[in-house]
C-alpha positions as CSV (number, residue, x, y, z in Angstrom):
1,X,105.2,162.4,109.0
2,X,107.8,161.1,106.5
3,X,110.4,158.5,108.1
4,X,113.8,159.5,107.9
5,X,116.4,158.0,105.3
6,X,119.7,156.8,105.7
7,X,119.5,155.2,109.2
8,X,121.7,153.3,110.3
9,X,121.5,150.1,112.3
10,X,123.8,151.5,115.1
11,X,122.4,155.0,115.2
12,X,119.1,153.5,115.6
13,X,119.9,151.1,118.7
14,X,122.5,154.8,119.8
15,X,118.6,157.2,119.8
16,X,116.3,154.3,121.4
17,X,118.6,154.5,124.4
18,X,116.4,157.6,125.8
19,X,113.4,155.1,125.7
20,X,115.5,152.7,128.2
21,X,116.6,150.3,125.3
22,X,120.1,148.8,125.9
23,X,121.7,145.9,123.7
24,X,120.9,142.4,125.0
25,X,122.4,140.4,122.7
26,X,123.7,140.2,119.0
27,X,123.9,137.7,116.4
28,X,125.6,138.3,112.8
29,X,124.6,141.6,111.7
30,X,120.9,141.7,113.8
31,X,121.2,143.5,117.7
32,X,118.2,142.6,119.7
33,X,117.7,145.3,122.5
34,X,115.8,145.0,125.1
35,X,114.0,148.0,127.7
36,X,111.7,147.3,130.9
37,X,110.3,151.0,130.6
38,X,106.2,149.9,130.4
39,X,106.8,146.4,131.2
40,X,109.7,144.3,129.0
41,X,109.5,144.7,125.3
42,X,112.6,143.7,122.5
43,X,112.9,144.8,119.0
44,X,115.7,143.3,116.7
45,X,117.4,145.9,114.9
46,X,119.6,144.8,111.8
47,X,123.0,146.5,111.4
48,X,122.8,147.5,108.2
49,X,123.6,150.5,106.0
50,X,120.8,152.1,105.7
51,X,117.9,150.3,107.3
52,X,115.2,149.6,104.4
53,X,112.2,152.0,104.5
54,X,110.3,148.8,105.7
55,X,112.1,147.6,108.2
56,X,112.2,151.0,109.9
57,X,108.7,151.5,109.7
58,X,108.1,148.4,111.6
59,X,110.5,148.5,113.5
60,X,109.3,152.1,115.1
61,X,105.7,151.2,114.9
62,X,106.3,148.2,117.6
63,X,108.3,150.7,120.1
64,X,105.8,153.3,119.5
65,X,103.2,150.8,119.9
66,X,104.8,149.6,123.3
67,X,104.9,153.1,124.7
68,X,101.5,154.3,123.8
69,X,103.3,156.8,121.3
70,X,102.3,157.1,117.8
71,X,105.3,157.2,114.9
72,X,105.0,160.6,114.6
73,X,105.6,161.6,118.6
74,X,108.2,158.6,118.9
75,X,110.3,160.6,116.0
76,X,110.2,163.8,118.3
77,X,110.9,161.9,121.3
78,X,114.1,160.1,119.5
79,X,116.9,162.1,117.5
80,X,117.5,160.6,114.5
């Protein structure tokens, strides 16, 4: 499954919020939220304009990781 383009920093942080992930904190242009769904686990999402293929990828594979989801069924599970 392709990743989606054009994500934003906010609208990511706005569709992990079905998985339990609130903002804890945020410094300069990075939000670090935080869920206890499957034990604690944070991600750091930057607030950019889009969010660089990368940095999505890895970003998504650490949540999907976390929650015993591949990519693919995190992407269904979140609308983005």
């Amino acid at each position: 499954m392709k990743l989606p383009r054009d994500v934003h920093g906010q609208q990511l942080v706005k569709a992990l919020r079905v998985l339990g992930y609130e903002v804890t904190r945020q410094s300069g242009s990075h939000i670090r939220i935080t869920t206890t769904q499957n034990g604690e686990h944070h991600e750091v999402v930057p607030a950019h304009s889009p969010i660089k293929t990368g940095t999505l990828a890895g970003i998504l594979k650490g949540i999907a990781t976390h929650h015993g989801f591949t990519v693919a069924e995190l992407l269904m599970r979140i609308d983005l």
